[in-house]
Biotite code that builds the C-alpha atoms (Angstrom):
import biotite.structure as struc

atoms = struc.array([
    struc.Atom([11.044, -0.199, -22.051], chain_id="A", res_id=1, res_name="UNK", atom_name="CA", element="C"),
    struc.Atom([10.365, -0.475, -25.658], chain_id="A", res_id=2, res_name="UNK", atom_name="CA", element="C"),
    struc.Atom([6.902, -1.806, -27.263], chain_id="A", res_id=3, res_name="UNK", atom_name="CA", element="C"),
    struc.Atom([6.300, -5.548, -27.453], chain_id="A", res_id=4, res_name="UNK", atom_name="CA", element="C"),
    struc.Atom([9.266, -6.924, -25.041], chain_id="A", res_id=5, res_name="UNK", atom_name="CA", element="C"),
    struc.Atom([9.456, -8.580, -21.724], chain_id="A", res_id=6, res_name="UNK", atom_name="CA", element="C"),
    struc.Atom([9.802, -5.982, -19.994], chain_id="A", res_id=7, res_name="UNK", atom_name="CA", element="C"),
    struc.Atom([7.209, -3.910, -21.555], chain_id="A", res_id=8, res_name="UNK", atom_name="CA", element="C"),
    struc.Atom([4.685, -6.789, -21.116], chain_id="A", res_id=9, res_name="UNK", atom_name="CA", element="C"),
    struc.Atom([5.553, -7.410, -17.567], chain_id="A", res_id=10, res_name="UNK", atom_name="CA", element="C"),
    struc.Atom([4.445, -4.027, -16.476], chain_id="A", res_id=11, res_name="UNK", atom_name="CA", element="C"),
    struc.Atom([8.051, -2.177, -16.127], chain_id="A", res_id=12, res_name="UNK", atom_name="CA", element="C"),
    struc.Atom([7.258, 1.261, -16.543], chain_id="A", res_id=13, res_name="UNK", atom_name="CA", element="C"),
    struc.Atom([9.860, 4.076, -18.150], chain_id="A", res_id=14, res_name="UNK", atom_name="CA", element="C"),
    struc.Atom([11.004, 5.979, -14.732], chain_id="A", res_id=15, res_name="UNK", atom_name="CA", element="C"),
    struc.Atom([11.743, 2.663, -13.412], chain_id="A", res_id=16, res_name="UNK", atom_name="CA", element="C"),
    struc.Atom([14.964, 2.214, -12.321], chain_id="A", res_id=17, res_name="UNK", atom_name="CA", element="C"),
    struc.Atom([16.777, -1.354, -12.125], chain_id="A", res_id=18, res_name="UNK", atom_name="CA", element="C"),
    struc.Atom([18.243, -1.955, -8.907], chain_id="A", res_id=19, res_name="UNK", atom_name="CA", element="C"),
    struc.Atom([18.467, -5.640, -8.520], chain_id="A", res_id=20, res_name="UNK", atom_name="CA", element="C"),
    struc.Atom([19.393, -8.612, -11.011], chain_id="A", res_id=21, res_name="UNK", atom_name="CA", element="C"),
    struc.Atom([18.392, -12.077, -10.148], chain_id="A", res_id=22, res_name="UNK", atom_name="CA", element="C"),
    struc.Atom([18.100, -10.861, -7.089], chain_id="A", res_id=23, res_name="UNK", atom_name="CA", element="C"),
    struc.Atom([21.712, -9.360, -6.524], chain_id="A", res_id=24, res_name="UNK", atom_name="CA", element="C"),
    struc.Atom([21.916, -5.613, -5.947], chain_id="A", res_id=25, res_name="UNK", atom_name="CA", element="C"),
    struc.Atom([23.236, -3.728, -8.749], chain_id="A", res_id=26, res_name="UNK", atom_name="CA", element="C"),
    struc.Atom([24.751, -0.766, -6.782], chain_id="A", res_id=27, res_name="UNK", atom_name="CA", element="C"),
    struc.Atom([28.020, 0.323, -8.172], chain_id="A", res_id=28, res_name="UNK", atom_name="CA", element="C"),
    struc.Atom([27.824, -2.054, -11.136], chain_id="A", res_id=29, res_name="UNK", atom_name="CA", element="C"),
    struc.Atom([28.600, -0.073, -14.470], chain_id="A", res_id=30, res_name="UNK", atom_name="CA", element="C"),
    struc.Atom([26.019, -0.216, -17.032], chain_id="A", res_id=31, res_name="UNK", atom_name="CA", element="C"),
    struc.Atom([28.129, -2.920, -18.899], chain_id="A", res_id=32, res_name="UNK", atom_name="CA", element="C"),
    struc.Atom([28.530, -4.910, -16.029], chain_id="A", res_id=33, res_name="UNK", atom_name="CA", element="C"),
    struc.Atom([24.711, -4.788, -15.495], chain_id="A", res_id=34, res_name="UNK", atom_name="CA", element="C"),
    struc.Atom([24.027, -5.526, -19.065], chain_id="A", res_id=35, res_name="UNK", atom_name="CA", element="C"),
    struc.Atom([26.406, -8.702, -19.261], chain_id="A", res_id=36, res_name="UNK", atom_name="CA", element="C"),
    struc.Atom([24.352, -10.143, -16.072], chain_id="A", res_id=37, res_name="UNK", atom_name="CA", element="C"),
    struc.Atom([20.859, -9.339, -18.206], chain_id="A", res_id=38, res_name="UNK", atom_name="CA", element="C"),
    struc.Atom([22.189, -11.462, -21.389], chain_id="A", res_id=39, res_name="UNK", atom_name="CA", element="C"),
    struc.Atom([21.389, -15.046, -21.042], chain_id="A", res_id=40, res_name="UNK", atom_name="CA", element="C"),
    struc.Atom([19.525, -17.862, -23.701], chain_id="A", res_id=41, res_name="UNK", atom_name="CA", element="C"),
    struc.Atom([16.192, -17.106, -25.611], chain_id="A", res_id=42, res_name="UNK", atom_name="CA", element="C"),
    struc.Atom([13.922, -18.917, -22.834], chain_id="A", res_id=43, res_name="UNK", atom_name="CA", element="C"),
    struc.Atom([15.813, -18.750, -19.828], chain_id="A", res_id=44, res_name="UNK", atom_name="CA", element="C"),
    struc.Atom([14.234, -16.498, -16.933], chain_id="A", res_id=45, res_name="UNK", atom_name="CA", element="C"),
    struc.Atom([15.791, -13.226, -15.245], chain_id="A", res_id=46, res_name="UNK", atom_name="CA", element="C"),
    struc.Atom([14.193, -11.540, -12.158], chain_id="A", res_id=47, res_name="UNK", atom_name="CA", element="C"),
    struc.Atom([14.472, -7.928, -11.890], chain_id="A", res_id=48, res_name="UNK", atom_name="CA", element="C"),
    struc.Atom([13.860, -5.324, -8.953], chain_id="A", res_id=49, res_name="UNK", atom_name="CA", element="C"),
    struc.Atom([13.009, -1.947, -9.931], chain_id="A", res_id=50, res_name="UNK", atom_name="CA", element="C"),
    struc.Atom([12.606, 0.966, -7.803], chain_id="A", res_id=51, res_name="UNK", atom_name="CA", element="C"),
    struc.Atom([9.408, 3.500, -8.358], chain_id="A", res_id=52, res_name="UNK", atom_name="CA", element="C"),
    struc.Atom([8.589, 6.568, -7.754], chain_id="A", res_id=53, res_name="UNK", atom_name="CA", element="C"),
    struc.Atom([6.034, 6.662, -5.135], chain_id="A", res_id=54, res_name="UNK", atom_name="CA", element="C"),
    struc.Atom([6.183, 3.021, -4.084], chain_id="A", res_id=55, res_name="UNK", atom_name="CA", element="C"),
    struc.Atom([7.937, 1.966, -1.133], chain_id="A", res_id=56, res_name="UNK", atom_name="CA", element="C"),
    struc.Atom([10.630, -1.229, -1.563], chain_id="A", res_id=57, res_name="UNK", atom_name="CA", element="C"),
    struc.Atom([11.587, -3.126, -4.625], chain_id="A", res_id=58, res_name="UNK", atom_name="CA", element="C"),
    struc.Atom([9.232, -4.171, -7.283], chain_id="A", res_id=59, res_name="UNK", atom_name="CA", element="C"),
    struc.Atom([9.986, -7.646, -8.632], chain_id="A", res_id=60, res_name="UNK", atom_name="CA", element="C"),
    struc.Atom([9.604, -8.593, -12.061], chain_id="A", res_id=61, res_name="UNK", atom_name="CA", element="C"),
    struc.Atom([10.124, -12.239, -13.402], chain_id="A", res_id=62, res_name="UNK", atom_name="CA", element="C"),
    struc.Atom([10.433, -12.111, -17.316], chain_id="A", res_id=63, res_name="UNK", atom_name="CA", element="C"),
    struc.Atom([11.512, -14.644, -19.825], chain_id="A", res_id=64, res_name="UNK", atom_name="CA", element="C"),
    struc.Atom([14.532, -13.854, -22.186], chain_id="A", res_id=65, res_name="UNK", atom_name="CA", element="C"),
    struc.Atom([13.201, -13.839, -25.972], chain_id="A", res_id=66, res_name="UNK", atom_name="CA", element="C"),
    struc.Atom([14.863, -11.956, -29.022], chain_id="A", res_id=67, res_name="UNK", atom_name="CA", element="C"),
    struc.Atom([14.131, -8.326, -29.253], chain_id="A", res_id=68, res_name="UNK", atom_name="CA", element="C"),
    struc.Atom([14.003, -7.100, -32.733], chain_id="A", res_id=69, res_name="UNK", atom_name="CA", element="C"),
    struc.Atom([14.252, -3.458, -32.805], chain_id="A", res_id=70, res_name="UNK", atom_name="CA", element="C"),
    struc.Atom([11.536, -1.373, -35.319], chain_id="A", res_id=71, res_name="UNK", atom_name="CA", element="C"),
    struc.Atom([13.436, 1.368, -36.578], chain_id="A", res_id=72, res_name="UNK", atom_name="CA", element="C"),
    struc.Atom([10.028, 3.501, -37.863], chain_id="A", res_id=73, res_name="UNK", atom_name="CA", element="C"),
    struc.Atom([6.908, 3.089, -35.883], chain_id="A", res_id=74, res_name="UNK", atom_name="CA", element="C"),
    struc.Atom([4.246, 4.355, -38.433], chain_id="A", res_id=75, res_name="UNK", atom_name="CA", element="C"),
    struc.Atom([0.432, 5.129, -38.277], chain_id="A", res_id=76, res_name="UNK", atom_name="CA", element="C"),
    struc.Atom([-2.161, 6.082, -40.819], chain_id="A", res_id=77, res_name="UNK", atom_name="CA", element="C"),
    struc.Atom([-3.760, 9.212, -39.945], chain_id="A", res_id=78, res_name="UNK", atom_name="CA", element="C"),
    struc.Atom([-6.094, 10.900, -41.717], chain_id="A", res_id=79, res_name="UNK", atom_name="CA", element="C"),
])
């Protein structure tokens, strides 16, 4: 997950992989498909179930919908 979004915050890590959606498994779904479920209003809550690496059954994550603005350069002083 990208810096400073829900799923970021909530703790989803990047080998994660989705495998539920409000609590309806995902199997077979194409990517669109899975994406059109994930849209919803700025506010509105969507539960996801990810499966990880070295931990047995689904984690569930509960994160709110908000606007994700993408930062095209990420930039840091170094000197």
């Amino acid at each position: 997950p990208m810096e400073d979004t829900p799923a970021f915050r909530a703790g989803i890590l990047p080998k994660d992989r989705l495998v539920e959606i409000n609590h309806e498994p995902i199997v077979g779904m194409s990517l669109d498909e899975a994406m059109e479920k994930m849209r919803g209003k700025v506010g509105e809550k969507i539960h996801l179930g990810m499966a990880r690496d070295g931990v047995d059954g689904v984690k569930h994550f509960t994160l709110v919908r908000e606007m994700i603005k993408v930062k095209s350069v990420k930039s840091e002083l170094v000197q």
